[in-house]
N, C-alpha and C positions, 0 to 999 in steps of 0.2 A: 767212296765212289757211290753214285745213286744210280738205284735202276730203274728202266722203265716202269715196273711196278708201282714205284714210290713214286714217280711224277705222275701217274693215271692216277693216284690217291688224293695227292696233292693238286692237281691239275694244271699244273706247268707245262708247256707247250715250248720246250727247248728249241726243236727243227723242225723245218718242214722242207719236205720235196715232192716238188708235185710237175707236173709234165710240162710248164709253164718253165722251168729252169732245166726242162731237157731237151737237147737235138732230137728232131723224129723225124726218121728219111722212111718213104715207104717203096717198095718195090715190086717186081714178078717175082713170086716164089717161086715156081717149077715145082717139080718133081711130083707127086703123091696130092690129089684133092681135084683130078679132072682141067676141067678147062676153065673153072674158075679161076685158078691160081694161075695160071697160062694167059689168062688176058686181063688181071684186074692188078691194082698193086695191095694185093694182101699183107708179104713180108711186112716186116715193122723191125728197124733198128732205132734203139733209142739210148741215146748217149747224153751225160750226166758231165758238163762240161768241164763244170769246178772239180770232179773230183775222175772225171777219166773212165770213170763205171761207163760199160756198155752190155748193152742187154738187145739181144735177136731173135727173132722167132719168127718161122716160116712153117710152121706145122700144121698149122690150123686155115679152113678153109677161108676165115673172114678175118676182117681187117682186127676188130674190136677184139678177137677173142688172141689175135697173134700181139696186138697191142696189152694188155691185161698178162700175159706172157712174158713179151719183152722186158715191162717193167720191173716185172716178181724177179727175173732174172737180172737184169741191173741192178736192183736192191740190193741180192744178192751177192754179186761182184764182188772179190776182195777186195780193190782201190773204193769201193762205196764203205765197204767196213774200217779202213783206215781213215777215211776221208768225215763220214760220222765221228768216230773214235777223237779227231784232229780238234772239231768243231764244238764237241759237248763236253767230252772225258766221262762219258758217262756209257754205261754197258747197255746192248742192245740187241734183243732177237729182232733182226729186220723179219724174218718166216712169219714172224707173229704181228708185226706192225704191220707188214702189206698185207695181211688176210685182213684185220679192223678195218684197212684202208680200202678194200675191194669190195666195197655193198654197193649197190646199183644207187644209191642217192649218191655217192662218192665220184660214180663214171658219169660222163659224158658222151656217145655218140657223135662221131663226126664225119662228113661223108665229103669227098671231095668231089666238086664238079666246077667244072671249066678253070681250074687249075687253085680251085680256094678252097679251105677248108670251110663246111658248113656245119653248124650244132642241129642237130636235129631233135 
């Protein structure tokens, strides 16, 4: 069995998952963060379709930092760790892949207005 290790050394590029192959529904958080949350759709769920993984987060006052959340948390998913596991046979700290994966050249911004998503 190869680990991630040994493909960063090799540089094999087994999987990828990127937001691009996952549902993103965004909503009114409620609760804790003022009237931001109250009138904007900060919440962020984001579901991972081929393999079931779902990741949520409504804690954070903005969209991007509830999004960067969500995902770390559907990575995490056990159906993402079987669903990985199904696709490579290969061992994997997702904790350690989504921190690589989260450098600001990696994200995107995107802001919706009049019902589209816009990159900024």
């Amino acid at each position: 069995m190869t680990t991630v290790s040994e493909l960063i050394v090799s540089k094999q590029k087994i999987l990828s998952v990127t937001l691009k192959d996952c549902r993103i529904d965004t909503f009114h958080a409620g609760g804790k963060g003022g009237q931001n949350q109250n009138t904007r759709d900060s919440g962020v769920r984001i579901t991972h379709p081929p393999s079931g993984a779902v990741g949520e987060s409504r804690e954070f006052r903005t969209q991007l930092q509830n999004k960067k959340s969500a995902f770390k948390k559907m990575a995490n998913h056990p159906k993402m760790n079987i669903w990985i596991h199904q696709q490579t046979h290969v061992t994997i700290d997702i904790e350690a892949e989504v921190e690589l994966a989260m450098t600001a050249s990696n994200l995107v911004i995107e802001v919706k207005e009049n019902g589209e998503w816009i990159k900024e």
